[in-house]
MIMIVO-300634 format. One line per 3 residues: number of its first residue (from 0); for each residue y, z negated, x of C-alpha. Coordinates in steps of 0.2 Angstrom, whole numbers, plus 5000, padded with zeros to 4 digits. Each point is the difference from the previous one (the first is absolute). Example, Ala and Ser with C-alpha at 12.3 -4.5 7.8 and 13.67 -1.06 7.14 Angstrom:
<atoms>
0	4978/4961/5062 | 5017/5003/5006 .
</atoms>
This chain:
<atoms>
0	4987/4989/4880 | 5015/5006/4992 | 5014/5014/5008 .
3	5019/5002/4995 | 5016/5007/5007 | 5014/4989/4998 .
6	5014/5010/4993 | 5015/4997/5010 | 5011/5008/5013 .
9	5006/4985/5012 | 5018/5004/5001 | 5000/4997/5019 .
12	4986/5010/5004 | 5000/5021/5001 | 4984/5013/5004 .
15	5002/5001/5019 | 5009/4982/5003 | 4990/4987/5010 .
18	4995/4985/4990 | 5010/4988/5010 | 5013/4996/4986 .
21	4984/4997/4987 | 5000/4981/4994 | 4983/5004/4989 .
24	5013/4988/4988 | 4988/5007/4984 | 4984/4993/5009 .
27	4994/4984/4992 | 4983/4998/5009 | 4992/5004/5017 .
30	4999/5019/5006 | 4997/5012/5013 | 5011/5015/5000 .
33	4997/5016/5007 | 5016/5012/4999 | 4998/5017/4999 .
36	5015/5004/5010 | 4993/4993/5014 | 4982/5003/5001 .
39	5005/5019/5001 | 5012/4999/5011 | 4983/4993/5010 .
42	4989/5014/4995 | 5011/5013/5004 | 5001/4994/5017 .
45	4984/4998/5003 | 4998/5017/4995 | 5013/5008/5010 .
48	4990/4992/5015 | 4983/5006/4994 | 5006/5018/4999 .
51	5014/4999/5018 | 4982/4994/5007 | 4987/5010/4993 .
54	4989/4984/4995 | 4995/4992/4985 | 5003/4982/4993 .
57	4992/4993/4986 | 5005/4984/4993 | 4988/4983/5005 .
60	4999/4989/4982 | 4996/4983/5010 | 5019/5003/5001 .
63	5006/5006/4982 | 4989/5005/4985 | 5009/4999/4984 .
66	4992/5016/4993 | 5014/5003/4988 | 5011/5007/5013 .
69	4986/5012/5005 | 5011/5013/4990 | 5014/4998/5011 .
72	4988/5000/5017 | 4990/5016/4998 | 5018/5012/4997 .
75	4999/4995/5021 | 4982/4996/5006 | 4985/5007/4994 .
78	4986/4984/5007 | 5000/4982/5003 | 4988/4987/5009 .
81	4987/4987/4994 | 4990/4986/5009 | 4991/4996/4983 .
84	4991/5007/4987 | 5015/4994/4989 | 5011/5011/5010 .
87	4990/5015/5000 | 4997/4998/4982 | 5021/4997/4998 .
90	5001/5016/5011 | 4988/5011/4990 | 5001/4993/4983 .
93	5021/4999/5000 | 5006/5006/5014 | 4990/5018/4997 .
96	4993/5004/5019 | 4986/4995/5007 | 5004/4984/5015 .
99	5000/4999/5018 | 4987/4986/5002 | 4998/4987/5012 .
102	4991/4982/4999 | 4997/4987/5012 | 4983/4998/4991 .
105	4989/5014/4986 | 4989/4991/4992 | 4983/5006/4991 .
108	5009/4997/4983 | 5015/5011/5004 | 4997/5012/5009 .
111	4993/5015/4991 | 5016/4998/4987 | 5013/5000/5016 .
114	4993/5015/5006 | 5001/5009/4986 | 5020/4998/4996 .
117	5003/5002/5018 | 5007/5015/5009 | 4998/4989/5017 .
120	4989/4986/5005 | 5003/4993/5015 | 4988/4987/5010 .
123	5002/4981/5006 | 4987/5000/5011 | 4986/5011/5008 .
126	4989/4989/4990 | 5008/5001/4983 | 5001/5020/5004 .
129	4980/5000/5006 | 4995/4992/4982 | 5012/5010/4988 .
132	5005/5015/5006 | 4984/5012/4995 | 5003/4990/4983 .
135	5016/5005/4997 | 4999/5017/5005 | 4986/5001/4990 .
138	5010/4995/4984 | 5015/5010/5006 | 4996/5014/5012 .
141	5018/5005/5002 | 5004/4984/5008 | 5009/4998/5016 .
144	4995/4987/5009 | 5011/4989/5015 | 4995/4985/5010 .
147	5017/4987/5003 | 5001/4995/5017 | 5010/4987/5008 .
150	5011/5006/5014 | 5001/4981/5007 | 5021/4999/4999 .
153	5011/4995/4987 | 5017/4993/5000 | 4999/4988/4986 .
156	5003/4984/5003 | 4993/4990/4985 | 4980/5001/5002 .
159	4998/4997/4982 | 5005/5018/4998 | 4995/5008/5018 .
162	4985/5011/4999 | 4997/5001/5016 | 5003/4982/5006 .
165	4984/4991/5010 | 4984/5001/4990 | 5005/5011/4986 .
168	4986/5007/4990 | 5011/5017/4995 | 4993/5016/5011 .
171	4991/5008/5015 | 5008/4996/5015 | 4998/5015/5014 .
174	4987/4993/5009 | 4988/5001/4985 | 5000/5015/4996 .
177	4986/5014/5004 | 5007/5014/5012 | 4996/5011/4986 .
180	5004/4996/4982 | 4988/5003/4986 | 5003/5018/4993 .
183	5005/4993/4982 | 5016/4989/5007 | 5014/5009/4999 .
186	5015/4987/5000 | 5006/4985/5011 | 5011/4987/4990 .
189	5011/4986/5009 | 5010/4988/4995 | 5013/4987/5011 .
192	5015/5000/4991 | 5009/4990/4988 | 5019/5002/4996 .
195	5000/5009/5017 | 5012/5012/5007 | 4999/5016/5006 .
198	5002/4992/5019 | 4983/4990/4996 | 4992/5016/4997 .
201	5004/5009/5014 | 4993/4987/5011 | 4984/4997/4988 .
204	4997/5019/5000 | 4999/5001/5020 | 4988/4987/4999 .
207	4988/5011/4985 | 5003/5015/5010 | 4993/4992/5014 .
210	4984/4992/4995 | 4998/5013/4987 | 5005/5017/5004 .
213	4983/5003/5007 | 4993/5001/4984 | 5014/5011/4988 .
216	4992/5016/5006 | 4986/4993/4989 | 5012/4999/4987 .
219	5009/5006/4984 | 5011/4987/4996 | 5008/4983/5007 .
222	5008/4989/4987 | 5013/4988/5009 | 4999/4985/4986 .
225	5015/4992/4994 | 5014/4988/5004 | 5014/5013/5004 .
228	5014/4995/4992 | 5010/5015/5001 | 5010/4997/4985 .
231	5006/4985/5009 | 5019/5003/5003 | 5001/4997/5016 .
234	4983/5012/5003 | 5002/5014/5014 | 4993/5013/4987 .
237	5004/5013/5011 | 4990/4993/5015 | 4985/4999/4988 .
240	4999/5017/4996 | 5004/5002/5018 | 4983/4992/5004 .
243	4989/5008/4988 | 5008/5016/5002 | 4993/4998/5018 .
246	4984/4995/4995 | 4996/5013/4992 | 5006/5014/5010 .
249	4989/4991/5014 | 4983/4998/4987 | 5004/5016/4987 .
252	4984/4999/4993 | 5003/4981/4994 | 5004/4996/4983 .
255	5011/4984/5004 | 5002/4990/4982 | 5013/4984/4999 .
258	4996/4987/4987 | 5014/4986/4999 | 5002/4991/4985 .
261	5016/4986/5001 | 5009/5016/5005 | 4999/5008/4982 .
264	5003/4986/4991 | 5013/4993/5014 | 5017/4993/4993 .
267	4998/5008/4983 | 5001/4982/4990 | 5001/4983/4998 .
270	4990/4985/4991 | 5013/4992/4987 | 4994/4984/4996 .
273	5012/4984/4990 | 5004/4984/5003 | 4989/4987/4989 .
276	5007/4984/5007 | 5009/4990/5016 | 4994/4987/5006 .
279	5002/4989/5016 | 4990/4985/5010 | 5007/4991/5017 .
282	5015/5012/4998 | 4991/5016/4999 | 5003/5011/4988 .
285	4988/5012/4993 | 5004/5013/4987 | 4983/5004/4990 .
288	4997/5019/4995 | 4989/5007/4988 | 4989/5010/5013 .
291	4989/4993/5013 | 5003/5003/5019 | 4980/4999/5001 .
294	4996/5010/4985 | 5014/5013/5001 | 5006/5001/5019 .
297	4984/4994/5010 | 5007/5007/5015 | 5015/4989/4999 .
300	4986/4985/5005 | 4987/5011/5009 | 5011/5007/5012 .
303	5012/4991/4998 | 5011/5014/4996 | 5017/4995/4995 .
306	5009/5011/4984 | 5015/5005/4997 | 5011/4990/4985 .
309	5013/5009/4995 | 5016/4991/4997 | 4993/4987/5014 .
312	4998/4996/5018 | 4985/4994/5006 | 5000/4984/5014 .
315	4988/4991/5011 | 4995/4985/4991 | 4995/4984/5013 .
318	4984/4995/4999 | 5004/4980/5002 | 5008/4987/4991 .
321	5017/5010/5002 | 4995/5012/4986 | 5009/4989/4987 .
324	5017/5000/5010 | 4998/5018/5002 | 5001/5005/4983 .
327	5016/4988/4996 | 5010/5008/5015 | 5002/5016/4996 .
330	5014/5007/4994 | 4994/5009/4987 | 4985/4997/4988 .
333	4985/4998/5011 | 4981/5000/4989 | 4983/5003/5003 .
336	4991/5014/4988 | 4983/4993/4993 | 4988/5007/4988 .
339	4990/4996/4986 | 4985/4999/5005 | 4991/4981/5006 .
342	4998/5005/5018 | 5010/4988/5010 | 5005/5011/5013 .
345	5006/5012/4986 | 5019/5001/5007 | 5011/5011/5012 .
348	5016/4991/5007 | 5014/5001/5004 | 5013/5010/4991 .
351	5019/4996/5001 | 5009/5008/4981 | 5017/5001/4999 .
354	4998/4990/4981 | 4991/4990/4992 | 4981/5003/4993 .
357	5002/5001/4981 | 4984/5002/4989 | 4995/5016/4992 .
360	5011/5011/5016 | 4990/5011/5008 | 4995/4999/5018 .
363	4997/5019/5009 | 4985/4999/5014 | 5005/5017/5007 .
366	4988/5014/5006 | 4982/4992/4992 | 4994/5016/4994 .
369	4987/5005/5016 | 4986/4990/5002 | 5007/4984/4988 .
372	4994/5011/4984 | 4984/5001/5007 | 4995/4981/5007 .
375	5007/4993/4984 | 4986/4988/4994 | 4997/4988/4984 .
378	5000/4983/5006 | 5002/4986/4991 | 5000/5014/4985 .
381	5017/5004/5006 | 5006/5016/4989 | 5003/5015/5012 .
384	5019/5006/4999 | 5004/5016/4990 | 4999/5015/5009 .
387	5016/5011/4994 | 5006/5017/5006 | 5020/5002/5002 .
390	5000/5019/4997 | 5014/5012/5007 | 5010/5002/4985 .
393	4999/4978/4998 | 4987/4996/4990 | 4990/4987/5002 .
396	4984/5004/4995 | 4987/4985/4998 | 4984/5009/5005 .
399	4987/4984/5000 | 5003/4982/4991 | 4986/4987/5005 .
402	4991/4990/4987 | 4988/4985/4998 | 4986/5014/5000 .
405	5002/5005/5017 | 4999/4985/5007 | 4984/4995/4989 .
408	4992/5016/5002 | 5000/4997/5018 | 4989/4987/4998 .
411	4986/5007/4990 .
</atoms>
């Protein structure tokens, strides 16, 4: 592991200028970058909303973790959440706070070192709180103690990431719990969201108040999960702080905790990748990069969700015999991206450039900094990108180079 700045000024980028006109020209292999510019411009937004609303939001890693930027995060936020030991470690050991905790599943194995780096634990189940919790106070008295709960509505549409879709095993529905809770929980957590705006909360927060509001006299504090993407542009911030602004003045006593994670890291930076080859078969043309879609942008064949190229526009390639003739027809230089790795299906189609592919140019998958940094794996022994900071003043600072040893050390 090796860290260096890059000593250069790009002539067409200033402090406070968006990175739009950036071609990453000096890049000659894969990385993520994560521009300072813009991941303040996040943070301070969230910030003004913590403090207009009188709540707190901590950043979720499953969404962002590259620990180098933890400088940067704590001159706004003062916590973060983990659903891991990892995390809660990452949150004590670098981060510098104990975590907000929460896991589908404490094991026998983990918990004692959980609790102890955690300011909150919150609960799965009734079961999981029945065989941990006198544990975890045990090892950290000054614990506080939440159960999630599952308010049965959610608004996303893919069931791969709706936690409250039909058969979930994430949290206590209403009907579950005991008219009185046990004295030591303090806290209910939820979590429906994902990318949401603040319309979807409204609605999801009539449906909590309703099954729930019983139970918050009972309570200290409510943490409302994540998936509000208020640094989204066309986010009605205004009716966000509207909402919780209301929430509160209707349940004073109720420490009400936010805990996105895309929208820290959202929009703040691009996966540059390079051209390794083109090649073509029954007319298709496929431009081959040196970074996997499955190693590097899982989403991208999970969800499918479909990035942003930019320089190129993305098309609907037919699924039949027509693909060939599709990629002739087009005015302008139509290719498939593929990447490195043996998979097959390791390919997103179909881009339209307005010039032809060369070798060694840089392709630009725009915003891959949320989520993508942290799904990255090693198949295939696939190198991981770069991860590289493009700092206010314009430079770019390589914080982490991947080696051979990472990928064998994950295998002892």
């Amino acid at each position: 592991m090796f860290n260096y700045i890059a000593p250069f000024l790009h002539p067409l980028f200033l402090p406070g200028q968006a990175s739009k006109d950036m071609d990453y020209s000096q890049l000659h292999r894969p990385a993520y970058v994560i521009e300072e510019e813009l991941l303040r411009r996040n943070l301070a937004l969230i910030k003004r909303v913590a403090r207009e609303a009188d709540v707190e939001i901590i950043l979720a890693f499953k969404a962002f973790a590259l620990w180098k930027t933890f400088p940067v995060f704590r001159e706004y936020i003062s916590s973060t959440t983990a659903s891991s030991l990892s995390e809660a470690r990452l949150a004590f050991e670098e981060f510098g706070s104990l975590a907000h905790t929460y896991s589908p599943a404490y094991t026998d194995y983990e918990i004692d070192d959980m609790a102890r780096i955690s300011s909150h634990l919150t609960f799965n189940s009734l079961s999981q709180y029945e065989r941990y919790h006198e544990r975890a106070l045990s090892v950290n008295p000054s614990l506080r103690l939440g159960l999630r709960i599952n308010p049965q509505y959610s608004e996303v549409e893919t069931l791969l990431y709706n936690p409250c879709a039909p058969g979930t095993r994430f949290g206590v529905r209403n009907t579950s719990l005991p008219e009185q809770l046990p004295a030591d929980i303090s806290g209910f957590h939820c979590h429906c969201h994902c990318e949401s705006g603040s319309d979807v909360f409204e609605r999801s927060l009539s449906h909590i108040e309703e099954l729930f509001s019983p139970w918050f006299s009972q309570l200290q504090w409510i943490n409302f999960g994540g998936g509000h993407l208020m640094t989204r542009a066309d986010y009605d911030v205004e009716r966000l702080v509207s909402l919780l602004r209301g929430f509160r003045k209707r349940y004073p006593w109720l420490k009400v905790i936010l805990e996105p994670g895309s929208a820290f890291a959202w929009q703040t930076g691009p996966l540059v990748a390079q051209v390794v080859d083109v090649v073509e078969d029954e007319g298709i043309r496929t431009a081959v990069l040196n970074v996997s879609f499955t190693c590097h942008m899982p989403d991208c064949l999970e969800m499918p969700y479909m990035p942003a190229v930019r320089g190129a526009e993305m098309v609907e390639e037919p699924k039949d015999a027509a693909a060939a003739s599709f990629y002739s027809s087009h005015s302008g230089f139509c290719y498939r991206l593929g990447g490195c790795s043996c998979l097959s299906g390791d390919y997103m189609g179909a881009w339209i450039f307005d010039h032809e592919l060369q070798v060694g140019e840089n392709i630009i998958f725009e915003d891959m900094i949320h989520y993508t940094t942290v799904k990255t794996n090693t198949f295939n022994g696939v190198s991981h990108p770069d991860i590289a900071m493009l700092h206010s003043d314009g430079r770019l600072e390589i914080l982490r180079h991947f080696s051979y040893e990472d990928y064998r050390d994950r295998m002892d």
